[in-house]
N, C-alpha and C positions, 0 to 999 in steps of 0.2 A: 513755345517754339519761336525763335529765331529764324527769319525767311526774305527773299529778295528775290522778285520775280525781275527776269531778264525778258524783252522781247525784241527780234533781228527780225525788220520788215525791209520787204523794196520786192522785185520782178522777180520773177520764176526764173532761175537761168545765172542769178548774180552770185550762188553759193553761199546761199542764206544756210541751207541744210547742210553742205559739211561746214560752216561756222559756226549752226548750234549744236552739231554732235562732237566738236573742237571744244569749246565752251563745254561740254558735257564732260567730256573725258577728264578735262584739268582737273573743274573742279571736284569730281570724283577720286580720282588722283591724289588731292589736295585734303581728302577726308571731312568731304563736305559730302550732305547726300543731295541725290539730282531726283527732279520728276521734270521729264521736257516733250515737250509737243508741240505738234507742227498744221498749220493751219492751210491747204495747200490747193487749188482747182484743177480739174481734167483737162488739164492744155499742154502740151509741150513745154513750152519757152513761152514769155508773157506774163501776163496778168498779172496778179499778186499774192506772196507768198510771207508766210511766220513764222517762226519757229521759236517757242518759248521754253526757257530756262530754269524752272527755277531750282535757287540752292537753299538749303536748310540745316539745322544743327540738329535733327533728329530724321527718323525716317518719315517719309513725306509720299501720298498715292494722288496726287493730285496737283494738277501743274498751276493754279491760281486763278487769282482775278484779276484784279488789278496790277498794271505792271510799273516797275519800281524803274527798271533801266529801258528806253526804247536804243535801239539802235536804227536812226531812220536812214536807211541807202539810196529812200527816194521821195519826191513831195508828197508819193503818195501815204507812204509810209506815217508822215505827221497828218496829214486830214484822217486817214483811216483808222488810226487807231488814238487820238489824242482824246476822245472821250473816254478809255478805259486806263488813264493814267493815276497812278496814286497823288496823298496828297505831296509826296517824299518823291517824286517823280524828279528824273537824269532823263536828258535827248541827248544825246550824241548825234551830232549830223555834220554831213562837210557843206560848210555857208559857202561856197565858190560854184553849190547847184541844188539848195535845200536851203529856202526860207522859213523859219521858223516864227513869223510874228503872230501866228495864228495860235502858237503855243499859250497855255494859261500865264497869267503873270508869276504863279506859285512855283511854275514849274524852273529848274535847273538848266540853263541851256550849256552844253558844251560842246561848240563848235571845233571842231579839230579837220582838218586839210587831209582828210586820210585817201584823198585820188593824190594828193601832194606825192604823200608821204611813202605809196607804195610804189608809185614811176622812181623817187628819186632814191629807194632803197634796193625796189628790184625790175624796174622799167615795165613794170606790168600790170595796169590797172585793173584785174581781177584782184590782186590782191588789195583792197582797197577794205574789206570787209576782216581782212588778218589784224589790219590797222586798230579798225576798230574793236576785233576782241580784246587788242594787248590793251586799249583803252577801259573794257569792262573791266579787265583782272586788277587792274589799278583802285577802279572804282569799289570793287567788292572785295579788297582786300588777297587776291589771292598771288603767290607767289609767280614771278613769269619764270622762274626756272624750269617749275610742272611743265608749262607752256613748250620749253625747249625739249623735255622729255617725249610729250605725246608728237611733237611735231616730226621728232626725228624715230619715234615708233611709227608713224602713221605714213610718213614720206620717206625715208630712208631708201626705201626699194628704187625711188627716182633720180638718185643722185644728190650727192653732199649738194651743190647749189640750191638748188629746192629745196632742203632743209635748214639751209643761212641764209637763203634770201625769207624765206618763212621767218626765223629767229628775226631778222633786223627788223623783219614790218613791224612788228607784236613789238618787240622793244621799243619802236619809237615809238607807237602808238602807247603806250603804257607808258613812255617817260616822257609826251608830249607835255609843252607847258600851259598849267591850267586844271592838270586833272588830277584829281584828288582822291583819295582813301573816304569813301563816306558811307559805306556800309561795313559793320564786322560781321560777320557767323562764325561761332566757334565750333574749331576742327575736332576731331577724335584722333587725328594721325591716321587712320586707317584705310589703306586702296582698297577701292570696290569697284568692281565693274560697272556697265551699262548695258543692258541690255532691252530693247523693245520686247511684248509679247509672243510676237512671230519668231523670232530667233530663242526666246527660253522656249517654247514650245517644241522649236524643232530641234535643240539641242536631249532636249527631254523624253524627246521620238527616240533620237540616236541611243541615247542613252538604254533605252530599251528595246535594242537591238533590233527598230525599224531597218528595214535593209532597202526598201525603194519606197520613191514617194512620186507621183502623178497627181498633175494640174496643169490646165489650161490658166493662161498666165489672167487673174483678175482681183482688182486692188479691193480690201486691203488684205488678201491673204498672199500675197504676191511674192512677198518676205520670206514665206516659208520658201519655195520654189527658189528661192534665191540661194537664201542656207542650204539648199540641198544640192543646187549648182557646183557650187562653192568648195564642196565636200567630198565630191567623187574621188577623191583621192585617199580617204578615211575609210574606205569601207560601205561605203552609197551609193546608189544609184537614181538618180530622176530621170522623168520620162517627160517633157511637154507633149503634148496630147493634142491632135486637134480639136477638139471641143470637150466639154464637161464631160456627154456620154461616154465619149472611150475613156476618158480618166478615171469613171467609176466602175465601168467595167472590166478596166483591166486591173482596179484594186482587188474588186474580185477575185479576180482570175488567181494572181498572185498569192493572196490570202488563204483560197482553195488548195494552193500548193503547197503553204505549209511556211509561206514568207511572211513576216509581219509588214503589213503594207498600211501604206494612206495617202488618201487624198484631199486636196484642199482647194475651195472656192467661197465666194461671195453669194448673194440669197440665187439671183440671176442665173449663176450656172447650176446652184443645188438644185434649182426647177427645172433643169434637165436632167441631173441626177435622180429622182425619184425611183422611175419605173427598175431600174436597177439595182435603186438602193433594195427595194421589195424581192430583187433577184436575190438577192444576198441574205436578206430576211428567211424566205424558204429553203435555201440551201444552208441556212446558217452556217454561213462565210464569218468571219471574225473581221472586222473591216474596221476602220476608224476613220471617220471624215470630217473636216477640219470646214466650219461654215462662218467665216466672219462676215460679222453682218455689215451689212451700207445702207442709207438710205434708197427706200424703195417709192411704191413700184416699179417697176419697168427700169430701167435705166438710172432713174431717180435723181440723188445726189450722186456719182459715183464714188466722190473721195472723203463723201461727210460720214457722219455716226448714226447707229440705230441701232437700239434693238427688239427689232418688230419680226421676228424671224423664227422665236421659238414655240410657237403654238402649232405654225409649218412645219417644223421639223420634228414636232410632236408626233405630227400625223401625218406625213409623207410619204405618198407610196398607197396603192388601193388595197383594202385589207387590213388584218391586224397582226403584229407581229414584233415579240419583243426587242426593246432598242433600249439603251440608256440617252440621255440626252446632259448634257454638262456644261457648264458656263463657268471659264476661269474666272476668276474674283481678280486676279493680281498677275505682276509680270510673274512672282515667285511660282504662284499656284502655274500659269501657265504649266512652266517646267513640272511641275509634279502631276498633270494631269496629263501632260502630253506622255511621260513615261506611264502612267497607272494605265490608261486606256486601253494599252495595250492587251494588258492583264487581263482586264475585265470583258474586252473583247472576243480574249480567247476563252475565261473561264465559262462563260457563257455563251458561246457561240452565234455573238449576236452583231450587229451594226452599234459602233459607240459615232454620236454626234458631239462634236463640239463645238460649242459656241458661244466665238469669238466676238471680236465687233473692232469697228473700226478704232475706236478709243487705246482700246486696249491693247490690240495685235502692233500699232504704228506708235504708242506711247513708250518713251525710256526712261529708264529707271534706274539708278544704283542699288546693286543688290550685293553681300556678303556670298563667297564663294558658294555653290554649290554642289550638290552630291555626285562624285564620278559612279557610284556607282549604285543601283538602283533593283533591286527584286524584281524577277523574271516567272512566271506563273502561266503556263502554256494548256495548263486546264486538262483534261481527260484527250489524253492520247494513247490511243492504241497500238502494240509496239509488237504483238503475237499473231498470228493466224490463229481462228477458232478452229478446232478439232474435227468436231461433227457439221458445222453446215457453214454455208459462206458471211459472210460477215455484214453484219445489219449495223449499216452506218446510223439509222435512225432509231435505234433502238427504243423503247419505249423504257423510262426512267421514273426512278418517285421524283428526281427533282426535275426531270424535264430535262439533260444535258444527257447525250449521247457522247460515248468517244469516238473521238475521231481518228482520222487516219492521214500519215503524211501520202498522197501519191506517190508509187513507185515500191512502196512497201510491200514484198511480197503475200498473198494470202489476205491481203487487207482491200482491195480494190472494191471499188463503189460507183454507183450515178449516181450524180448529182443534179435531179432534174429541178427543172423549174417549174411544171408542173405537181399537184398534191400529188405523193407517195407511199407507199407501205416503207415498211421499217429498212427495206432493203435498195431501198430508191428505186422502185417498178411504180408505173404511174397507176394513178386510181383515179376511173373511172365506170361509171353502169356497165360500158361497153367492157370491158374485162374482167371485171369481180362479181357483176351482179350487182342490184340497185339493193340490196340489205347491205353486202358486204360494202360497197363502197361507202354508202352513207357513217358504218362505222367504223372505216379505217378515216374518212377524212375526218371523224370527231378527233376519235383517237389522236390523229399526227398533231391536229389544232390545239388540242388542250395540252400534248408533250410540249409544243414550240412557247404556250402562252403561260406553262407552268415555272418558267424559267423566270421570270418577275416574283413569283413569288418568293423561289430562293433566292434571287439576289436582296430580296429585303430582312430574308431570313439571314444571310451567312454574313453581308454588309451593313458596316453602319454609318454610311456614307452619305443616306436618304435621308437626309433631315438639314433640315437649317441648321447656320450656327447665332450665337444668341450672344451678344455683348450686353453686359449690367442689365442682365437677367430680373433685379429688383427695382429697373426704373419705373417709374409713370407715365413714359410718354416713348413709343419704340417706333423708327424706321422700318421698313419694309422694301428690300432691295435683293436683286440678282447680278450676278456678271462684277462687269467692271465700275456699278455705279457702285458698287462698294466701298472703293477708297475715298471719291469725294464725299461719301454719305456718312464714313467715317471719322473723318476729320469736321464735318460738319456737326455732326455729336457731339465733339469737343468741345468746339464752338460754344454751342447752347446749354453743353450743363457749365461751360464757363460763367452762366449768366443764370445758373438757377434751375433752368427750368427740365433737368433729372430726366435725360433719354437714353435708350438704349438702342440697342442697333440688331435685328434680326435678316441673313442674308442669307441667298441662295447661292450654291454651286451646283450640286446635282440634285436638277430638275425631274428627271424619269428616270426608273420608275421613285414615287415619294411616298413614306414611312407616313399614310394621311393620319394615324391613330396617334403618335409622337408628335406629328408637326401639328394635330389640332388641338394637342394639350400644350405645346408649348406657344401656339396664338392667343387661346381660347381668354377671354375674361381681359384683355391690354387692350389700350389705346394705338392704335395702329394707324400709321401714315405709311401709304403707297410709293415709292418713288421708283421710274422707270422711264424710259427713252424710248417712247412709242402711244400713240393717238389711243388705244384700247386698252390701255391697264390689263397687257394680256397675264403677268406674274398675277396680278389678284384675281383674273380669270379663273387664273389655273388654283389657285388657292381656295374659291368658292367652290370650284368642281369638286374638287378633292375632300374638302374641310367641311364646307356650306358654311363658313365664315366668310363674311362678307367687309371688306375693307370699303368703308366711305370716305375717308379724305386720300386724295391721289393728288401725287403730282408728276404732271407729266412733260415730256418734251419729245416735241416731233421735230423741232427745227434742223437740226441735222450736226448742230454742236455739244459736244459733250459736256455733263453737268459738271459744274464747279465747285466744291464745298462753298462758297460765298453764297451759290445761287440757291443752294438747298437750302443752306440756314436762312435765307431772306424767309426764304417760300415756308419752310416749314416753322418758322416762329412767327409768319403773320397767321397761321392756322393755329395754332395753340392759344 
């Protein structure tokens, strides 16, 4: 693989983020593929901010390590990141307010006037960083016409001025004198979008005919609540909430109704989601909630990475009561799991968790078009009046799945308590039934609601890891989004011999432990994960009683690198 990491540093505020989603789009555009991420802190305006690029001749889940082009917009820009430069390292900085002697000697300086160059093109020193992408396109070979295309797809709405004062910046900066062609990647020709995880997920929702979505606004699931903003006009509805509790309750509520709903937050407000989620559990609401993770506890990092959240939401809520639990792998899967959810939601009439993380949800990606339209499976719905007696929402089942009923439906009405119930939704208690019969209606309801896991492993086969080079000698062990670094980091190392394979998780709860313990059983296994407790292998010993000894783990609150896994995992073999 062919690859040339970009990174745009300087202050929170200077339009470092829409110049590397600019950057993203061209080369996209240009049939290059894109992995970019942005390194960012909980402040307004200030401090300092990243945004990294990188382009490739293949498909790429990981945005790099070391970086090939800096583009410095401030001094801090060169102290802060001039240890992670390659040996092939470009600076781009304007010398009229950015000393570079601190730079290595190996490194490439190319000074260019770009506060110059954007007063004297469009009197506006915001754009001083447009300057400098037309200067990247140069460096990395890409055409500035793409440049003129997304500028005037992206600005158009503002007026022709703002789309020619945009063209001029980028042209001079691109034909300033000095800068040169010194990386190739070879194109495919072919446009493909960009898309972050939050946005394929909620396109994925739509897709499967989510009709409202509720959330209190908290990073990084923020995105979703954005796209769904955005969209009222397609057929959607969102609700900002004042706090978590009303967003999960009135997913409920909705879902009760016969709407396909969801809501999305970060670990902070799911912990005030619980006791509700549990509401939803006993009334088996069909619900789906969207949990991307941040560093914890408390407040934590707010804008960093983790994923220390899934053993919570394992078990969330007092009591037991069936849930799926899911962890997109990729921006792609996003999309396909944000639609299947739904399904599995309703097939089963249970709470689906998904879980996100910050990596993933705020990472872009070039992706090949995707599916407009997508399988819709609304599970056991009941559409008659029974005959002889009123209608037993909770009916007792071999598989544990009652039909259900839209509200409103005549002859089909119900309570939905939140209290245990008989088959009819009338509460159960001594005081009412009698201490024999309560004891065996509340078995009864328990073992209908927890039978529901067993079919889903029975009808799915969803519950199991999947397995790359199934006959290596030496296999990874990963969930979520550390998938793609962990899989180019595979590459890596059987580059070099040493014959790995890659075994990943997506859906977590409930897991196929007889499958998943033959497909562990007898391998060399290394742990890898974003969190202090190796909870994945937690969850693998509970299940399996296979025990993973080599782990590698990170709590720091940055997402893993293919670099950093191959260091880590070839100093352990």
């Amino acid at each position: 693989m062919s690859s040339v990491t970009i990174r745009i540093a300087g202050a929170n505020g200077d339009g470092i983020e829409s110049s590397g989603a600019l950057l993203s789009k061209v080369a996209s555009r240009n049939g290059l593929h894109v992995f970019a991420y942005r390194g960012y802190q909980s402040i307004i305006r200030g401090g300092h901010l990243w945004y990294q690029v990188r382009l490739a001749d293949t498909e790429i889940d990981s945005f790099g390590d070391k970086i090939d082009v800096l583009v410095a917009l401030n001094q801090d820009a060169i102290e802060n990141h001039k240890a992670h430069l390659s040996e092939k390292a470009v600076v781009i900085y304007d010398p009229s307010r950015i000393k570079a002697d601190s730079l290595p000697d190996a490194v490439k300086k190319v000074p260019i006037p770009i506060l110059d160059i954007a007063m004297q093109q469009a009197g506006d020193p915001i754009m001083r960083n447009v300057a400098a992408i037309g200067a990247v396109l140069k460096i990395v070979g890409i055409d500035i016409s793409k440049f003129d295309d997304v500028i005037r797809a992206t600005f158009g709405r503002k007026g022709e001025k703002v789309v020619s004062d945009n063209v001029k910046v980028a042209s001079a900066g691109y034909n300033y004198q000095g800068v040169e062609n010194l990386f190739n990647i070879s194109s495919d020709g072919k446009q493909r979008y960009v898309l972050d995880g939050n946005t394929a997920l909620a396109i994925g929702a739509y897709a499967a005919d989510c009709k409202i979505y509720f959330a209190y606004p908290m990073t990084p699931a923020s995105g979703i609540l954005h796209w769904f903003a955005a969209h009222e006009n397609k057929g959607v509805a969102f609700k900002q909430t004042e706090d978590e509790i009303a967003a999960m309750n009135m997913t409920v509520g909705a879902a009760s109704a016969g709407v396909r709903a969801m809501c999305g937050t970060s670990g902070g407000g799911f912990s005030l989601m619980v006791e509700a989620l549990g509401m939803a559990g006993m009334i088996e609401a069909p619900v789906v909630v969207v949990v991307s993770q941040r560093a914890g506890p408390s407040t934590g990092l707010p804008t960093k990475h983790s994923q220390a959240d899934i053993l919570f939401a394992m078990h969330a809520s007092q009591g037991e009561f069936p849930r799926i639990v899911v962890a997109p792998r990729t921006v792609e899967e996003s999309y396909k799991i944000g639609a299947e959810s739904f399904n599995l939601a309703e097939k089963y009439q249970c709470p689906v968790l998904i879980m996100m993380d910050q990596f993933l949800s705020e990472s872009y990606k070039s992706v090949d078009e995707l599916p407009t339209q997508v399988s819709i499976d609304r599970g056991k719905v009941a559409t008659q009046a029974p005959t002889s007696e009123k209608f037993a929402r909770y009916s007792l089942t071999d598989d544990g799945i009652s039909p259900r009923s839209i509200p409103g439906t005549p002859g089909l009405e119900f309570v939905a308590p939140t209290d245990e119930h008989d088959i009819y939704g009338n509460l159960v208690s001594d005081y009412f039934a009698g201490i024999d019969q309560y004891v065996e209606t509340r078995k009864q309801m328990y073992e209908k609601r927890m039978k529901k896991m067993e079919t889903m492993l029975k009808q799915e086969q969803i519950f199991v890891p999947e397995i790359l080079n199934e006959n290596a000698k030496h296999f990874m062990v990963v969930f979520g989004s550390t998938y793609g670094p962990a899989k180019e980091a595979m590459d890596l190392l059987n580059k070099e011999g040493l014959d790995f394979g890659l075994i990943s998780f997506s859906y977590l709860l409930p897991l196929d432990e007889a499958k998943t313990k033959q497909m562990l059983q007898g391998k060399d296994l290394i742990d890898v994960e974003a969190n202090y407790n190796a909870q994945l292998a937690q969850w693998i010993r509970l299940n399996t009683g296979i025990e993973i000894s080599k782990k590698i783990r990170d709590w720091s609150g940055e997402p893993f690198t293919a670099e950093s896994i191959y260091r880590q995992v070839k100093a352990l073999v």
